[in-house]
N, C-alpha and C positions, 0 to 999 in steps of 0.2 A: 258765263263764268265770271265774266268783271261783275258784271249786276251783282251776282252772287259772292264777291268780296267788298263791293265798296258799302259795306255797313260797318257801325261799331256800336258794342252797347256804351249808355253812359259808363263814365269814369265810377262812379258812385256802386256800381252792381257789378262791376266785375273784380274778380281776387287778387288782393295785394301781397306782392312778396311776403312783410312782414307780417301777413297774418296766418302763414303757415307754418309747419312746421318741417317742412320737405323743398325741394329747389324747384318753385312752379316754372322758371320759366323751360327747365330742362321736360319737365311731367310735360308740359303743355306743348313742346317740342317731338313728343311721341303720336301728336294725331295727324293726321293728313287727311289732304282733300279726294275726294274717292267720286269719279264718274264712270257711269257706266252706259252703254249705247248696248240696246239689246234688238234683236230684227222686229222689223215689222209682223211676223209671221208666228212670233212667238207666242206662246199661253197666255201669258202675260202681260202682254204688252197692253192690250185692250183697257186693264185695269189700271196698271201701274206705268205704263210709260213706256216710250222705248229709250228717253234718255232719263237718265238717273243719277240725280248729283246728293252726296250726301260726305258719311265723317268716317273715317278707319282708324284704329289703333294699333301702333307696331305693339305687338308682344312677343314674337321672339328675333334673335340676336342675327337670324338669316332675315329680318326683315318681316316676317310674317304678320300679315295685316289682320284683325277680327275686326269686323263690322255686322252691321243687322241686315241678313239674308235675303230681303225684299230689294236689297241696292244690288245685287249683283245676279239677281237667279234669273238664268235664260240668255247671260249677258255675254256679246260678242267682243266685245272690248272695252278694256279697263283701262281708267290710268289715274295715279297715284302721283298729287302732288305735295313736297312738305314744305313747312314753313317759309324754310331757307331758300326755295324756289326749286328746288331738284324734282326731277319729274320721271315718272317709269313708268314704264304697260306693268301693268295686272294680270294674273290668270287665276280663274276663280277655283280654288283649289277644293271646296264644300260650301252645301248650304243644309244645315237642320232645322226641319221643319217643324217638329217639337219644342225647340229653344227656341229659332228661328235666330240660328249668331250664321253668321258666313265669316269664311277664310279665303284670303285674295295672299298671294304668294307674288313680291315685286319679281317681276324678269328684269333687275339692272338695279347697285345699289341707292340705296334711301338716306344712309350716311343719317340716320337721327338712333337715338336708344330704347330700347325697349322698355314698354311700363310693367312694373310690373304685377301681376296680379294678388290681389287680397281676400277678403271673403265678404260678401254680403251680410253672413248672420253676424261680422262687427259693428254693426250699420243700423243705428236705433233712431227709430222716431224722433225728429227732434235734432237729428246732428247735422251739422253745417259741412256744405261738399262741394262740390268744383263740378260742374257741366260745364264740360270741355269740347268745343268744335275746331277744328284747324284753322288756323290765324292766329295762335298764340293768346295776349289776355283780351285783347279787342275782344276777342269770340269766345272769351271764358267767364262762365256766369256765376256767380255766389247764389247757392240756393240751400233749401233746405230738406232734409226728408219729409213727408207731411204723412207718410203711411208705408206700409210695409202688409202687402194682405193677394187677395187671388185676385188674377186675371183672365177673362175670357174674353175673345176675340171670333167674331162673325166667319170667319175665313177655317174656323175648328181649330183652336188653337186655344189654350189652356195653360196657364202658368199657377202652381201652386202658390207661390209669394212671389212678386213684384214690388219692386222699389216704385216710390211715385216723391216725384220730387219738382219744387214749385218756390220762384216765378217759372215759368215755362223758355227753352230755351228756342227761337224760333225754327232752327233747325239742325231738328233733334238727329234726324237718323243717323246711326254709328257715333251718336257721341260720347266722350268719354264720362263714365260717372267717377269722380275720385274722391277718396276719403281722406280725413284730414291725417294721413302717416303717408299722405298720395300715392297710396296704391291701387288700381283698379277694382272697383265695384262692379260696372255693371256696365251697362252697353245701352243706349239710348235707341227707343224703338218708335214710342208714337208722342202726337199731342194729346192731351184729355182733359173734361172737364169734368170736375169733380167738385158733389156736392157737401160743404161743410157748414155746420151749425144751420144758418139761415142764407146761407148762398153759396155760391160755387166759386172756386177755384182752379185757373186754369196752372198745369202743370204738364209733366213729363213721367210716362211712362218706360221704366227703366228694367232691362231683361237682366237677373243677378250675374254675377262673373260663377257666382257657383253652379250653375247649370253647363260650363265647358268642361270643368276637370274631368268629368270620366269619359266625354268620349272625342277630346281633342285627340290623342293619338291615334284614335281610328276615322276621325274626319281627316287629319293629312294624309291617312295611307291609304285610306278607301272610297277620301269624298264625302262619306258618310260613318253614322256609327254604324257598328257592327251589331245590328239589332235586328229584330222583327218591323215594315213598315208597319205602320198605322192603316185602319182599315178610312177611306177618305170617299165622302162622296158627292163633294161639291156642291154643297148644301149650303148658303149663306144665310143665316138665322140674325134672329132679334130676339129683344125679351121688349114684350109691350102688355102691361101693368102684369097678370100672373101667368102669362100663356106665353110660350116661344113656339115665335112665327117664323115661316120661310120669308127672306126680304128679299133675295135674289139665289139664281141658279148657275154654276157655270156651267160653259156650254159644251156640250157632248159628255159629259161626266156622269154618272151613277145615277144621281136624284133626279138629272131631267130626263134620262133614256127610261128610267123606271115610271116617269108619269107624275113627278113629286110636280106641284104648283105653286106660283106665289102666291101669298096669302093663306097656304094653308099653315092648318096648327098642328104642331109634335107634340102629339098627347104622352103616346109611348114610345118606347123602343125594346123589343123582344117583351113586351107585356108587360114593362115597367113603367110605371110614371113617370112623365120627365116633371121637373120641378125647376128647370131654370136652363140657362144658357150651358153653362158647364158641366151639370149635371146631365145635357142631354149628349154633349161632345162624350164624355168619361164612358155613359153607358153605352158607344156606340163600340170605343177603343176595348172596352172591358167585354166584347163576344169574342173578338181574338185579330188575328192578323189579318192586312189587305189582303182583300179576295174573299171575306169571310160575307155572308149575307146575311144580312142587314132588313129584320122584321121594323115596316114603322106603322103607327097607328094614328091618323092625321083626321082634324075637324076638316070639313070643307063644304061653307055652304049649307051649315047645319046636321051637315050628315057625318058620320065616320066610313074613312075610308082605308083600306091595309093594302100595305105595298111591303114587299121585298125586295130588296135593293141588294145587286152584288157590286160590296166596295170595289175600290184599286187602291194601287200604291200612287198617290199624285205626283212619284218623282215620275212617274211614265208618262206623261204628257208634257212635261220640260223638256227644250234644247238642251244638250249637253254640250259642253265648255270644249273649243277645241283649239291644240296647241299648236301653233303658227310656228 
């Protein structure tokens, strides 16, 4: 945890009072530091860790924490520190795995204010913003928008627009993305490199704040939204130059009980062409809900080979949060 405060950016990159138009140091006062310790035993742990240090923002007035779902899923214990030094356990109240935002609920108060939320579609190419991590400006970065376009991710995961915003903030997860009226954009999810003009640009991939409004009040009353899961089958894909490949499988899940392999290629899905990373996610979501099966049509070895895969809903293989 010291490791993980004793940095600062230079003076020069990060945001000066005077160049806002909102009270940064109060904005910057709404993120806190967010650990999570998840069991050994867990789904995830293998992947992501069993401790998990990253960024939360209060948004509402009981304290309610949103952070990016990967810090907190699986997790047996949370705790929430803020600026000022006040510290509380966690409980991790949702995590959506379509958005991919999580909700941590303090048990004890936070005593800082809530940010408050704005809308991504105010947020153009080109406008200067505040990536915001707990520590106040030490750990607040002047950056830029540099894109506004679609995200797909290995894990089946699919963002129609994503914010991508650059220099890159070193760590990113749950951090706060704020607009210059400082109000909440978007929620800090990966690092990435992205190619521009004749080279690349490393930056931050940022989850919109518009993806929580419609199903926040059914993530705090149910954990989740009140929707159909997704049909998921643990299929880890790549795009390598026009073909998406399998790059890894998780274990006991759909694709590897069905016989799916590394290295094979997603030609089709229910006799469709796949064309890309997300293109092959969309048509797997678009036969219907977990549990629904799942025709795939895979190169392997030169040969074509067809499988039928019966999804699940991936919240079925998570620990679930338990109240102490």
């Amino acid at each position: 945890m010291a490791e993980r405060e004793n940095w600062a950016f230079p003076s020069d990159l990060r945001p000066k009072p005077e160049e806002w138009r909102f009270d940064l140091e109060r904005t910057l006062d709404s993120v806190v530091l967010l650990r999570a310790e998840v069991p050994e035993d867990a789904y995830t742990a293998q992947i992501l860790g069993t401790e998990r240090v990253g960024n939360g923002v209060v948004i509402g007035e009981d304290g309610l924490v949103l952070t990016i779902g990967y810090l907190v899923t699986e997790a047996s214990t949370i705790w929430l520190t803020t600026n000022r030094g006040t510290v509380a356990a966690g409980f991790p109240v949702a995590y959506d795995q379509p958005t991919g935002f999580g909700l941590v609920q303090p048990l004890g108060p936070l005593g800082v204010p809530a940010l408050k939320r704005g809308t991504a579609a105010s947020c153009r190419v080109g406008d200067n913003v505040v990536v915001a991590g707990h520590g106040g400006r030490a750990h607040a970065l002047k950056a830029t928008v540099f894109a506004k376009r679609e995200f797909a991710g290995y894990w089946e995961y699919v963002l129609d627009e994503a914010l991508y915003t650059a220099p890159a903030h070193p760590q990113w997860g749950g951090t706060a993305l704020v607009g210059g009226d400082g109000q909440l954009l978007g929620i800090g999810s990966l690092l990435v490199q992205e190619k521009i003009d004749s080279g690349t640009i490393q930056g931050n991939m940022i989850v919109p704040i518009d993806l929580l409004e419609p199903i926040l009040d059914d993530m705090v009353r149910f954990g989740r939204p009140d929707r159909p899961a997704r049909p998921w089958l643990g299929l880890y894909a790549t795009e390598i130059g026009r073909h998406t490949a399998v790059a890894a499988l998780a274990a006991g899940a759909p694709a590897e009980r069905a016989g799916v392999q590394v290295g094979d290629i997603v030609l089709e899905v229910a006799n469709e062409r796949v064309s890309g990373l997300a293109d092959l996610f969309r048509k797997i979501w678009r036969l219907g809900q977990a549990g629904i099966q799942v025709p795939l049509t895979l190169a392997r070895e030169g040969k074509l080979t067809r499988l039928t895969l019966r999804s699940s809903d991936r919240n079925d293989f998570l620990k679930k949060p338990h109240l102490h």
